[in-house]
N, C-alpha and C positions, 0 to 999 in steps of 0.2 A: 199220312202214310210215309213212313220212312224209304228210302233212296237206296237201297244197296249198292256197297263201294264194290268198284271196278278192282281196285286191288284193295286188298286186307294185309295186312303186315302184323300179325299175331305175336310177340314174345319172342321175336327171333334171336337165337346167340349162336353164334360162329366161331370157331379156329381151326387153327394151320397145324397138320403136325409135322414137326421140325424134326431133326437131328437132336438137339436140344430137349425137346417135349414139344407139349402145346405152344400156341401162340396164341392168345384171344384177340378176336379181331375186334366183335361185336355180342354187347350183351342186352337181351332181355330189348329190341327195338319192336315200337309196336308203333303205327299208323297207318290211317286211309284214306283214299284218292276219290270220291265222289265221280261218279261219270261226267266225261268229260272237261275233269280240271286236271291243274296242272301242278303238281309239287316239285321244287329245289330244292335240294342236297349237298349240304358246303361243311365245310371242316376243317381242320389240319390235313394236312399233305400227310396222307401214309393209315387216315384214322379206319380207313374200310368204306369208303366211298364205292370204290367201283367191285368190291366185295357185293356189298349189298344189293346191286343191280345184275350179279350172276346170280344170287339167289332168287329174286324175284323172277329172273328170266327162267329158272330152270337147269342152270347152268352146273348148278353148288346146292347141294341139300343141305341145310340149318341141324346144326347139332342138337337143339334143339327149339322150340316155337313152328309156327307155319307161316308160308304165304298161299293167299287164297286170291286167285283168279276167277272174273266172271263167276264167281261163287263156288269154284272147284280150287281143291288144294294141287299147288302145284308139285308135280315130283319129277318131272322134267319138261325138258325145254316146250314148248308149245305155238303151235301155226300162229295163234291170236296175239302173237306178241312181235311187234317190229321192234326194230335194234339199231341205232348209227353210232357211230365213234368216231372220233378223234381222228383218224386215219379213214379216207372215204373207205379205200378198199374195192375199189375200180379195179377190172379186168380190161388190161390194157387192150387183149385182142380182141373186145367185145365192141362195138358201139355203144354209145350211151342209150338209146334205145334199149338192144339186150342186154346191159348191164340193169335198167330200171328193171327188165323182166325177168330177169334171175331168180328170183324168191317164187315165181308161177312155177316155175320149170321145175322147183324143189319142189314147194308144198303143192300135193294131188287133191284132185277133189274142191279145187278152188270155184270150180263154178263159170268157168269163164271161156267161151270159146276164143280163139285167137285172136277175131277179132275186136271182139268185147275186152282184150285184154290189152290190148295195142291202144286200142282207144283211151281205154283208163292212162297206160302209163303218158300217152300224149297230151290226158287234160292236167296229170300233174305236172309235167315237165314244163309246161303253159301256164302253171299258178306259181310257176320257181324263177319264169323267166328265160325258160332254157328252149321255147320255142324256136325251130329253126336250127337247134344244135344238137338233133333226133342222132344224126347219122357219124356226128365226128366221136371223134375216140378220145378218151380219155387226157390223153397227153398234146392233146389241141385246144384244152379248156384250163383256167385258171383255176388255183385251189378253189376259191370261194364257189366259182360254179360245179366243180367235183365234190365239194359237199350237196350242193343242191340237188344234185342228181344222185346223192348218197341218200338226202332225205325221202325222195319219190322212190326209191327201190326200197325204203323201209316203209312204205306208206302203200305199198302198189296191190297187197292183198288183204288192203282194209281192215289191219289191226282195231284191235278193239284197245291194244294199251301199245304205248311207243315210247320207247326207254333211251336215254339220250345221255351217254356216257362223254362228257367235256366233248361234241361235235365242231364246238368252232374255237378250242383252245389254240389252236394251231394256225391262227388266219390273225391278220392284221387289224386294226380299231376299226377303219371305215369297214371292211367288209363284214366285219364279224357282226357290225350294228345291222347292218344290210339285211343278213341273216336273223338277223332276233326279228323283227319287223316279217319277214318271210315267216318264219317257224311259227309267230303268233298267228299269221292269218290262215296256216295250213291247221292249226291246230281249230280254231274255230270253224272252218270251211268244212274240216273232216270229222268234229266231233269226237277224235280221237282222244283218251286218258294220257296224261303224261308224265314219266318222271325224270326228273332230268338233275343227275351230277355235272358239278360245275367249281371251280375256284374264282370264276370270275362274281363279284357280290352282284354289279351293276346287270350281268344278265338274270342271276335268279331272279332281281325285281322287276326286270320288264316280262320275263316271260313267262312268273308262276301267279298263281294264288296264292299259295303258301309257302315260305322257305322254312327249314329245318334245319338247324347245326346241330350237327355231332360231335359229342365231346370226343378229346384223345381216344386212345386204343386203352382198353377194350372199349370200345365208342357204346354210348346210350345215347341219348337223345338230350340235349340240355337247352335248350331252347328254341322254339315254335314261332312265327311270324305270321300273319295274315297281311296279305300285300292291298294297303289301300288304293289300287290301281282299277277301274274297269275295264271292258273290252275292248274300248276306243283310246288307249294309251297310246301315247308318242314316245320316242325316244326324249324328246324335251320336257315329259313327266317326270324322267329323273332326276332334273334339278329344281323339282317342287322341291320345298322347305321340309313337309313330312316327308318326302321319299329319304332326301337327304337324311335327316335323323333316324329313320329304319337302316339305311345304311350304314349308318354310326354305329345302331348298337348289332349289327351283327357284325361288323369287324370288334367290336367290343367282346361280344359272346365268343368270337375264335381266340383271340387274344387271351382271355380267361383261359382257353382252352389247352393254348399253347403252354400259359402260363404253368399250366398243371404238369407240362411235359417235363418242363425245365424242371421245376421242382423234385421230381419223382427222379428225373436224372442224377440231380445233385444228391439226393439222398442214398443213392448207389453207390 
């Protein structure tokens, strides 16, 4: 019996209208996320990376093609879907407590009385490490813990898909490892679907199944990856011999990709 994807990604194409005219971001992208795994998304700087995760989100409707959620087409934004970024996005006058509980307070109908919800946000802020730091405020924690408490408020009304737009571009080696090691075990603990853009290689390999390069603008898809990694990875996986040479060739695959930019440049 076949598995239905959590997300579908049918024939999507995209653009901008400019001043100028169109802009094509992305043409004809098609793939899917099996429940509970995890896809990366890497490319050139500028190819419709974080394009593509407003479509999925709901954000951006597709000029043409579909994305298909839990087996429904999306046409806007949707409860089932968590979101973190690059920037936490902490509410300074909040506690990190009500900051975790933000997304209850929006989406109705969650199911959860106060205390059942308090409870929830306190058993993620406990698998983040953020035990004990329920009550201080934002600007009493260190970035890398302000993402952690970025991820529990996108995880706090049990998305069935969590979209991860470059969350730990912005944080330094050691913490940012810190976090992929966290992000893996919330993602297997939570059973959550994942897609996650990224520029950094070494994370899509620790923390997808699959990575994905997009070629330049108008981006399609120009080469697929299945990550020989299982659930019990380390960070010290990554300098297996095969990891390394998966690494090679998708810095190789962006490279190509770049390559086409220069080219198409010069010939302007």
């Amino acid at each position: 019996m076949t598995t239905q994807p959590v997300i579908a990604i049918e024939g999507i194409t995209h653009a901008y209208q400019t001043d100028t005219g169109p802009l094509p971001v992305l043409h004809d992208i098609s793939f899917d996320i099996a429940p509970g795994g995890f896809t990366a998304v890497v490319g050139p700087s500028g190819c419709g990376k974080s394009t593509l995760t407003k479509l999925v989100s709901g954000l951006l409707k597709p000029d043409s093609g579909r994305v298909i959620l839990d087996g429904k087409p999306v046409t806007s934004p949707r409860p089932t879907v968590g979101m973190a970024f690059q920037n936490p996005v902490l509410l300074e006058w909040r506690s990190i407590l009500r900051n975790v509980l933000l997304p209850l307070e929006i989406v109705r109908g969650h199911g959860l009385s106060r205390e059942q919800a308090e409870a929830r946000a306190h058993e993620l802020l406990t698998l983040v490490g953020l035990s004990g730091f329920e009550h201080k405020r934002p600007s009493e924690l260190s970035g890398g813990m302000r993402q952690r408490a970025s991820l529990c408020r996108a995880l706090i009304h049990r998305p069935s898909v969590l979209i991860l737009d470059e969350p730990f571009g912005a944080l330094d080696a050691f913490t940012r490892e810190d976090l992929w090691q966290i992000m893996f075990k919330l993602r297997i603990e939570q059973g959550v679907t994942c897609m996650l853009i990224t520029h950094d290689l070494r994370e899509s390999m620790f923390l997808a199944d699959e990575v994905i390069v997009l070629s330049d603008r108008p981006a399609g898809i120009q080469h697929r990856l299945t990550v020989p990694l299982g659930q019990d990875r380390t960070i010290e996986d990554l300098y297996k011999p095969e990891i390394v040479e998966c690494l090679a060739e998708l810095r190789r695959q962006i490279q190509i990709a770049q390559g086409r930019r220069s080219a198409t440049e010069e010939a302007a």
